[in-house]
N, C-alpha and C positions, 0 to 999 in steps of 0.2 A: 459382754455378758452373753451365754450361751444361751439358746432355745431351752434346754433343758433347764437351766438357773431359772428362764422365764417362765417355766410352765410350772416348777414347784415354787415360786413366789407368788403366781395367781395362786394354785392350790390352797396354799397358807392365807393369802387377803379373802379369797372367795368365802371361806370356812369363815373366818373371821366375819364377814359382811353375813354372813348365812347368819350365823349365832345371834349376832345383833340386831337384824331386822326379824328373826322368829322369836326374839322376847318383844319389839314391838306388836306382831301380829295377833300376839296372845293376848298383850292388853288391850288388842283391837276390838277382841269376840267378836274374829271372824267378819267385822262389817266390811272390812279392805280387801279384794283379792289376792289369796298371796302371790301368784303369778309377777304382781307387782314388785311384790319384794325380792322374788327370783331374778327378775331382770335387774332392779337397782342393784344385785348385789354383784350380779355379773358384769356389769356396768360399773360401779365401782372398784372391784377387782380389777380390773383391766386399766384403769384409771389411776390406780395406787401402784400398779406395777409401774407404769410409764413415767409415773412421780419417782418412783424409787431406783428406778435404774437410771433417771438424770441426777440424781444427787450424789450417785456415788460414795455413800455413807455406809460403813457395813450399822446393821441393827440386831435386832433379837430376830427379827423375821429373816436371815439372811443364817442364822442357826438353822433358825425351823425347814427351810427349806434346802440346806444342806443335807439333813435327815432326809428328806422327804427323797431329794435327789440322789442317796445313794438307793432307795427302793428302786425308784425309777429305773 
């Protein structure tokens, strides 16, 4: 897997992790810093890439980031 596959598959999981942890901060009102949820999400990202590129599996995220990687 190349650098470039790996950097628009975070792309793709990061967005992903962003979208999902700012609809929980919304239902937070604001009590949770989101800074929190910036690092879970990036921490996760990086986490779901490492999963994804040992499994070897193509997916829909493996579209997504085909796209992404011909802007690149």
């Amino acid at each position: 897997m190349t650098l470039k596959r790996k950097i628009s598959l975070f792309i793709v999981y990061f967005v992903l992790f962003i979208a999902l942890t700012a609809m929980v901060d919304y239902y937070a009102y604001d009590e949770i810093n989101p800074w929190i949820f910036i690092i879970l999400s990036f921490l996760g990202a990086i986490w779901a890439v490492a999963v994804h590129a040992k499994s070897h599996q193509r997916s829909k995220a493996d579209e997504l980031a085909h796209d992404i990687e011909e802007i690149l």
